[in-house]
C-alpha positions as CSV (number, residue, x, y, z in Angstrom):
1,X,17.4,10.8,6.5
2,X,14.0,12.6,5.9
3,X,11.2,10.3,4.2
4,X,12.0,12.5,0.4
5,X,15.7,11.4,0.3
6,X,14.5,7.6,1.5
7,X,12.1,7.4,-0.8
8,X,14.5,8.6,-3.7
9,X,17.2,6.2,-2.4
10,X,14.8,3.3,-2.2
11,X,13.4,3.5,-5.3
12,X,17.1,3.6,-7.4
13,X,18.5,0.7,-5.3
14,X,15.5,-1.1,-6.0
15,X,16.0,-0.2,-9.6
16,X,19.9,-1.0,-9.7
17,X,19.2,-4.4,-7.8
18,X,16.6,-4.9,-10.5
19,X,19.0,-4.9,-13.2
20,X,21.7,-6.4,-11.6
21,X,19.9,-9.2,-10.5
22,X,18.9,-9.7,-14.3
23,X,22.4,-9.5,-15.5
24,X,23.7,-11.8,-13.1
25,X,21.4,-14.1,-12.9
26,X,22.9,-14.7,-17.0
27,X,26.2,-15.6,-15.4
28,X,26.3,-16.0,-11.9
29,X,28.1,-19.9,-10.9
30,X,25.5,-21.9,-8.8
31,X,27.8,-21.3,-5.6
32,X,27.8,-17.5,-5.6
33,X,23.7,-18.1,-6.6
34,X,23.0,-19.9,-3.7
35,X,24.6,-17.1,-1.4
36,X,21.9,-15.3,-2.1
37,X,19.2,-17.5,-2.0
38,X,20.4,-18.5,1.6
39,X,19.9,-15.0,1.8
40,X,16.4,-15.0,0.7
41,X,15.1,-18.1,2.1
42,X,16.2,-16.2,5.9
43,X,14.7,-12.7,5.1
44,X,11.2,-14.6,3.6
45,X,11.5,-16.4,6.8
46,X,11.8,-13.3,9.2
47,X,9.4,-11.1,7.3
48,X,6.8,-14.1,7.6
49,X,7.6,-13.9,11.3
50,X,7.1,-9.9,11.2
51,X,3.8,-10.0,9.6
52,X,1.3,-10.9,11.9
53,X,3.3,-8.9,14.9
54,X,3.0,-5.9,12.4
55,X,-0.7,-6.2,12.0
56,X,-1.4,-6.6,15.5
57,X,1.3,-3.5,16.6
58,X,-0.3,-0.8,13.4
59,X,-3.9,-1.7,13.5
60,X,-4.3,-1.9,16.8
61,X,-3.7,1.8,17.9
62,X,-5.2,2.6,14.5
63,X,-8.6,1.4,15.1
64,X,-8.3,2.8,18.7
65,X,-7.3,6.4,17.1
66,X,-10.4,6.6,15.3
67,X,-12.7,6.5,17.6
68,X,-11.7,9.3,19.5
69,X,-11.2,12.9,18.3
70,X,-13.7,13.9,16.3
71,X,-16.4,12.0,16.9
72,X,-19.0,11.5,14.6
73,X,-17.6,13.4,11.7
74,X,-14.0,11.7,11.8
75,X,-16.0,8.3,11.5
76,X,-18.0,10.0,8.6
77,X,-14.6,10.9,6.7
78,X,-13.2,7.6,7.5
79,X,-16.3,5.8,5.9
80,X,-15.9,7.9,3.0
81,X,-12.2,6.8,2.6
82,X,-12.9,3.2,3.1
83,X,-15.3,3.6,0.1
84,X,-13.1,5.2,-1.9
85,X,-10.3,2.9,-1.2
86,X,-12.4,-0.4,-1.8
87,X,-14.9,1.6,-4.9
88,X,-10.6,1.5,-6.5
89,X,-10.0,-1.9,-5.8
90,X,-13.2,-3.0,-7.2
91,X,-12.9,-0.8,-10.4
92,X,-9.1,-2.0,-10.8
93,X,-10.4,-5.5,-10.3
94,X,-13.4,-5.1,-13.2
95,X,-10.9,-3.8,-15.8
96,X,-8.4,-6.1,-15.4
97,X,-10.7,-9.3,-15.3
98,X,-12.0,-7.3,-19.0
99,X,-8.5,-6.5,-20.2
100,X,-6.1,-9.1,-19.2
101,X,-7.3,-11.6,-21.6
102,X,-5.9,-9.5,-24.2
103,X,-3.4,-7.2,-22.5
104,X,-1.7,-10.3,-21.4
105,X,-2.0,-12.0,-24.6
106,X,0.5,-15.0,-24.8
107,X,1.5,-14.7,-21.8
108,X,-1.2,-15.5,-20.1
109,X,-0.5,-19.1,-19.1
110,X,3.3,-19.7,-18.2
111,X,2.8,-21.9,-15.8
112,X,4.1,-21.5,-12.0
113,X,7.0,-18.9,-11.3
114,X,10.0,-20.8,-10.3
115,X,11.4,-20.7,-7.0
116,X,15.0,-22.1,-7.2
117,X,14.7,-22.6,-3.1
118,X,12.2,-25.0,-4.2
119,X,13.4,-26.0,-7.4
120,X,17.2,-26.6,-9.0
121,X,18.9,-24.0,-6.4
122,X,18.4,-24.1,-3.2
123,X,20.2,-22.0,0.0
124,X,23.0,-23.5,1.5
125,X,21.1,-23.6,4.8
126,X,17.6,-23.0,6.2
127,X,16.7,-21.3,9.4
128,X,12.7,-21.5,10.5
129,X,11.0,-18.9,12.1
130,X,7.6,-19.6,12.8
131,X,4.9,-16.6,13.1
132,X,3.3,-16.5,16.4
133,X,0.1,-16.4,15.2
134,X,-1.1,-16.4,11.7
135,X,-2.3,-13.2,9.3
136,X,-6.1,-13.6,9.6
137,X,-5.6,-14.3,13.4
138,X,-3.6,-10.8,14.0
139,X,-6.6,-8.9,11.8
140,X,-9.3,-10.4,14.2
141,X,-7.4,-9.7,17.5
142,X,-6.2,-6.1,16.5
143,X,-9.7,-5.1,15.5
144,X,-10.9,-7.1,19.0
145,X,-8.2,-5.3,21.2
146,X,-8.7,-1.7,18.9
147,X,-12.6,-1.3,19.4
148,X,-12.0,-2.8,22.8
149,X,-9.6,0.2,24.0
150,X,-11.8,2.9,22.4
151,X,-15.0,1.5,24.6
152,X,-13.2,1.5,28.0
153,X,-10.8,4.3,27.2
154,X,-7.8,2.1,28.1
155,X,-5.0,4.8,28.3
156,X,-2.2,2.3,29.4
157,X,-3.1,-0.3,26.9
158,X,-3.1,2.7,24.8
159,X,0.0,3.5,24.9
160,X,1.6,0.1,24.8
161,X,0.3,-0.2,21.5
162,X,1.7,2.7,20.6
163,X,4.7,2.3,21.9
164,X,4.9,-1.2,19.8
165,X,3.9,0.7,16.8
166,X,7.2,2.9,17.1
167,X,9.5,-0.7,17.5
168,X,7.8,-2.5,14.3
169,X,8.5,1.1,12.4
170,X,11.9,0.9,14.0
171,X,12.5,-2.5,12.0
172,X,10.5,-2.1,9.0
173,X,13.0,1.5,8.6
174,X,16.0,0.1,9.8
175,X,15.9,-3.8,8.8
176,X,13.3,-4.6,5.8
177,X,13.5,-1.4,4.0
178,X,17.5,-1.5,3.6
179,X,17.6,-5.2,3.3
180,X,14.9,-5.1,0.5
181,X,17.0,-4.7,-2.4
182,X,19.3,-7.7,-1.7
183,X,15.9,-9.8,-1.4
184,X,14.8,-8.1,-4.5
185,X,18.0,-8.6,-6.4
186,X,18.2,-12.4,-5.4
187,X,14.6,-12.7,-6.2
188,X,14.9,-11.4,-10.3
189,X,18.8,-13.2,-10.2
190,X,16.6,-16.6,-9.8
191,X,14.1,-15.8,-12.3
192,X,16.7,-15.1,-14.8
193,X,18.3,-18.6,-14.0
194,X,15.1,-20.1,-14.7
195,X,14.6,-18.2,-18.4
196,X,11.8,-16.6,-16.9
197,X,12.9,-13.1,-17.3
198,X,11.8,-11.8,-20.7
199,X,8.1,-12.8,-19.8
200,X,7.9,-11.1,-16.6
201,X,9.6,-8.0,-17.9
202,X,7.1,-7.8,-21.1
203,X,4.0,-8.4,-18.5
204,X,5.0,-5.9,-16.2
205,X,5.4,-3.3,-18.6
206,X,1.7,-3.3,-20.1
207,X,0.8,-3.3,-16.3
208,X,2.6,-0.5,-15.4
209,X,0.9,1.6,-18.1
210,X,-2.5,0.1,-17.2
211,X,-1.7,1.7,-13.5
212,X,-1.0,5.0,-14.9
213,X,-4.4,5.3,-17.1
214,X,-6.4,3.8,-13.6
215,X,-4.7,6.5,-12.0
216,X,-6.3,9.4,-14.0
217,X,-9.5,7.8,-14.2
218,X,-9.9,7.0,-10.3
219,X,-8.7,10.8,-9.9
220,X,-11.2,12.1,-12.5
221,X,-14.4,10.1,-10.6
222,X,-13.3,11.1,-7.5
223,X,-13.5,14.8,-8.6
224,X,-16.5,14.8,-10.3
225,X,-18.4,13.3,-7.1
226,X,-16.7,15.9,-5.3
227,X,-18.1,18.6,-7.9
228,X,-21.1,17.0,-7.8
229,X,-21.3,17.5,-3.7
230,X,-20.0,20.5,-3.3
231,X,-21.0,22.0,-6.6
232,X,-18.3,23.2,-8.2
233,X,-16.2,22.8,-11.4
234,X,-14.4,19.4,-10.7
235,X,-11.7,20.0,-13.2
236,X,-10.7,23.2,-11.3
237,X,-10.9,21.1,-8.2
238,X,-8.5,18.7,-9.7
239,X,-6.1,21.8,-11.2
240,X,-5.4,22.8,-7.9
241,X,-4.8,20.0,-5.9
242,X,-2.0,19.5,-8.9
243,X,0.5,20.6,-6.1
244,X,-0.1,18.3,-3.9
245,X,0.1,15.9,-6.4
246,X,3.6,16.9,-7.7
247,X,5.0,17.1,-4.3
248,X,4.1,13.1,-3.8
249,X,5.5,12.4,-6.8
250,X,8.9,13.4,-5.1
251,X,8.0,12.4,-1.5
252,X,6.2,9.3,-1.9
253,X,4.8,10.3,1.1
254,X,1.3,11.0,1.9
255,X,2.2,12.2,5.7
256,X,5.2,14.7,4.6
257,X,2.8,16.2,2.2
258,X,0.2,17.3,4.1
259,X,1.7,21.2,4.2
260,X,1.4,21.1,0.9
261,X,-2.2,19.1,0.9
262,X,-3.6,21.7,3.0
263,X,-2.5,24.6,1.2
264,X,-4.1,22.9,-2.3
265,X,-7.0,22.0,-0.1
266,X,-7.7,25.6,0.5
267,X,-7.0,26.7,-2.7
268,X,-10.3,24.9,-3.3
269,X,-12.5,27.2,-0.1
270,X,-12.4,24.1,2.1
271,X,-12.4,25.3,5.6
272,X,-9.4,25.6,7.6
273,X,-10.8,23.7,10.8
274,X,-12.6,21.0,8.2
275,X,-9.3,20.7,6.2
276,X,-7.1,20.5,9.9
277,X,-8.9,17.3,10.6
278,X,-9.7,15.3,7.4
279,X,-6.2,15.9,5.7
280,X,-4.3,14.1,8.1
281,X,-6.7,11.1,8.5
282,X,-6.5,10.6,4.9
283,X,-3.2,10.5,4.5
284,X,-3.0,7.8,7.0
285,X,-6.6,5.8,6.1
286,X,-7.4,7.0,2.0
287,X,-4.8,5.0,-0.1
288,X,-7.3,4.1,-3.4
289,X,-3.8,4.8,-5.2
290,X,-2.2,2.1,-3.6
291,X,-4.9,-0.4,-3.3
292,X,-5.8,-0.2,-7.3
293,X,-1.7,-0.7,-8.0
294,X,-1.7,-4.1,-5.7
295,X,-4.8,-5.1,-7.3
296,X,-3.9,-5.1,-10.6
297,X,0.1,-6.5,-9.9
298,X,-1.7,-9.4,-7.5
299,X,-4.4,-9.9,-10.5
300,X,-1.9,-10.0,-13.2
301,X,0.8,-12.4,-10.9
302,X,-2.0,-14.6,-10.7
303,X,-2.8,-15.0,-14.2
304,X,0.4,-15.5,-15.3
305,X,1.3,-18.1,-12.9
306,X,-2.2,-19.9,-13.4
307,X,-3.3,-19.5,-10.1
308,X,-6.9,-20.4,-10.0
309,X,-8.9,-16.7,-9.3
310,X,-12.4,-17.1,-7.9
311,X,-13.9,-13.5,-8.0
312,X,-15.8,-13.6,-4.6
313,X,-12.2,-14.1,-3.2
314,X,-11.0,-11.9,-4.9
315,X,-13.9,-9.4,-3.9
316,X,-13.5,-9.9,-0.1
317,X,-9.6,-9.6,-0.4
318,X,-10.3,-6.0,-1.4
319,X,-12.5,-5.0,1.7
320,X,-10.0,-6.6,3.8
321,X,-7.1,-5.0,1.6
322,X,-8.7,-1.7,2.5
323,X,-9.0,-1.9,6.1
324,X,-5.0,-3.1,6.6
325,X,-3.9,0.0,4.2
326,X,-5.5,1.4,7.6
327,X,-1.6,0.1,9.1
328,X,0.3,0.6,6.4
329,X,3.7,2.4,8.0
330,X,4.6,5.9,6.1
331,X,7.4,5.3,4.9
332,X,8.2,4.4,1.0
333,X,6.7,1.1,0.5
334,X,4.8,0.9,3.7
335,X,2.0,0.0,1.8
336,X,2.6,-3.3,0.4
337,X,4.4,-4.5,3.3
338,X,1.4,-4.3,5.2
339,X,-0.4,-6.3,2.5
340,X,1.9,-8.9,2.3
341,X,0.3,-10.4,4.6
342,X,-3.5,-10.7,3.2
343,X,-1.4,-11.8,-0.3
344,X,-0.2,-14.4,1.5
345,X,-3.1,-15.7,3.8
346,X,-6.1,-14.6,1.1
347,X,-4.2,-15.0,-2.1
348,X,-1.8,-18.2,-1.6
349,X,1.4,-15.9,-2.4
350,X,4.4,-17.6,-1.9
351,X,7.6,-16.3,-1.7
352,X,8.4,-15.3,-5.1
353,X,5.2,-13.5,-5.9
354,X,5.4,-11.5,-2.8
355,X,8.9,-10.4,-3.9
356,X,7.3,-9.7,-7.7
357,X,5.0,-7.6,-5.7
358,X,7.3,-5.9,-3.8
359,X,9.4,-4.6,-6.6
360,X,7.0,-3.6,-9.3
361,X,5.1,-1.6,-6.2
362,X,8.0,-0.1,-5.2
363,X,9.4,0.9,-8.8
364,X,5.8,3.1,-9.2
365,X,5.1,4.1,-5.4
366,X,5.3,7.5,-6.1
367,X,2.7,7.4,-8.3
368,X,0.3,5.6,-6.0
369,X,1.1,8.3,-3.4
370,X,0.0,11.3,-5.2
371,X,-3.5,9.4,-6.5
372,X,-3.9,9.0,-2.7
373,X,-3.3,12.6,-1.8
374,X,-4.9,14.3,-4.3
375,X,-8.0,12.1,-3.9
376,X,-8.0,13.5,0.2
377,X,-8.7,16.8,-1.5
378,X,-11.9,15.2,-2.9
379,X,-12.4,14.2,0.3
380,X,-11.8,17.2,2.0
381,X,-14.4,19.0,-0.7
382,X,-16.8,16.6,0.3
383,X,-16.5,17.1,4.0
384,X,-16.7,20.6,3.8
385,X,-19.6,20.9,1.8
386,X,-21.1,18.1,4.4
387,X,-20.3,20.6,7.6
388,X,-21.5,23.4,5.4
389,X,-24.4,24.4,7.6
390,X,-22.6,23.2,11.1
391,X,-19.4,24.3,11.3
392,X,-20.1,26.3,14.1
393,X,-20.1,23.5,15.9
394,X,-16.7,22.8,15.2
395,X,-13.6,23.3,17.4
396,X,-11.4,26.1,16.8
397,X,-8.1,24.8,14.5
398,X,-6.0,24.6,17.5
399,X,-8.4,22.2,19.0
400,X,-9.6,20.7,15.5
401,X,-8.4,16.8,15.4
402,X,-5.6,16.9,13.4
403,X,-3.6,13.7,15.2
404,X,-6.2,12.1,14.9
């Protein structure tokens, strides 16, 4: 199945298990209830389990990827889209500490989201499965074994890495991606059992339309740095990386966009060669997109449920958030399944709010997508006007970085 008929797929079974987990839930006997949260309590268990191995098997050969390749100038663009990625975390984060108090209005203060595994349901059965290491242990020992491979050129270890990259995509495509909308479905069934429902609907909403307006306005600062670089029109640049941006929308896919990236890209004079090595680094490292839509979900969850929110916390979750979008796996959704981890190790997630997390992402990923591949055109802008005076220094494009 290519990554534009998943991501289509995903996103209506996600949808349908959304609604028919709210219509149940308003009927559904306890027995048949309790199926599925037997269900749930299992898959929280295994994907708890998954985590850390995740972290360890993406970020690994990620951070060993960049520092080969091209050099100097590869870890220039990646700088530039850490900053960008982290600059739309932070600006997420400012707005909805200012807006929240009013967007949220009533419900502001609900109290803690039920879990009925915890609560007046439970599963029928429990089966443990404890992580081999926890979340903040995997970050330090992928970024430990990552620069470590780069500085002695480790080809084996290399390759073992990525070799364990391909089985964790193997189970995040095959297993948590096609088993997500049960969890999700079981998940909104339990809130609707606890008369929960009509406030996390009515939350979401506002949220979701809050995303949208962060979207234009990241876009529209990203451009008008780029203008300001490379000294052009930044509303141009924006018009023609539109379709780029319209392509994402149906992909949700920053990888099986690139064609169409690069052609937008060179719609605005950026370099072949430039363009052949930035463009696909971004679409694995830039996601601002996707890190402004957790932050504002994870913010608003929090607020809702009355979890305490200390802004320096908050602050270093977003630098860290940015460097594990580094892992996140390219398919639909990759993203947030790679920060499920930091939500739960940073944040105090538990079950529930992960699978909140999960569903509103999901519902809007294609949105997050395109902000993250029309901003690699600003990035791309940038770099070129950067290289201006030394691109004949660069490779030729059959040489130029482009796995990189």
């Amino acid at each position: 199945m290519s990554l534009r008929s998943l991501s289509k797929n995903l996103l209506l079974r996600v949808l349908v298990a959304i609604v028919l987990g709210i219509v149940c839930g308003l009927f559904f006997p306890e027995g048949v209830a309790r199926v599925f949260l037997t269900f749930n309590g299992i898959f929280s268990q295994f994907l708890g389990f998954l985590i850390p191995v995740l972290i360890v098997a993406l970020v690994t050969p990620a951070i060993a990827d960049l520092g080969r390749g091209a050099g100097k100038w590869l870890a220039v663009t990646a700088g530039i889209a850490y900053g960008s990625t982290v600059f739309a975390g932070l600006l997420a984060f400012l707005v909805a500490k200012a807006s929240y108090p009013w967007l949220l209005g009533d419900h502001s203060s609900v109290g803690s989201l039920e879990n009925p595994e915890d609560h007046a349901l439970s599963g029928f059965f429990e089966i443990t499965m404890p992580p081999v290491f926890d979340v903040m242990t995997a970050l330090v020992l992928s970024f430990c074994l990552g620069v470590g491979i780069t500085m002695i050129k480790g080809q084996s270890l290399h390759k073992g890495f990525d070799e364990l990259r391909v089985i964790i995509m193997l189970i995040v495509e095959k297993v948590i991606i096609p088993l997500l909308p049960i969890y999700i479905f079981g998940m909104f069934m339990s809130i609707t059992m606890n008369g929960q429902i009509a406030t996390i609907i009515s939350t979401f909403l506002r949220i979701v339309v809050l995303a949208f307006i962060m979207t234009v306005v990241i876009l529209v600062i990203q451009y008008v740095v780029a203008g300001i670089v490379a000294k052009r029109n930044p509303f141009v640049l924006l018009k023609n990386m539109l379709p780029a941006y319209a392509t994402a929308l149906g992909t949700s896919s920053s990888a099986a966009t690139i064609p169409i990236t690069l052609k937008s890209a060179a719609r605005n004079g950026v370099d072949d060669r430039v363009a052949g090595f930035t463009i696909p680094l971004c679409a694995t490292i830039h996601l601002s997109g996707s890190t402004m839509k957790i932050v504002l979900f994870s913010l608003a969850i929090m607020t809702i449920t009355g979890m305490p929110i200390d802004s320096w916390q908050f602050v270093g979750f977003i630098f860290l958030l940015g460097v594990t979008m580094v892992a996140a796996p390219g398919v639909p959704g990759g993203a947030i399944m790679a920060a499920v981890g930091v939500l739960q190790s940073v944040l105090g997630f538990d079950e529930t709010a992960v699978g909140l997390m999960i569903a509103t992402y999901i519902a809007i990923d294609s949105f997050g997508t395109a902000c993250n591949v029309t901003g690699d055109g600003a990035i791309a802008t940038i770099m070129d006007r950067i290289l201006k005076n030394r691109r004949h220094n660069l490779k030729s494009p059959e040489d130029s970085p482009v796995s990189a």
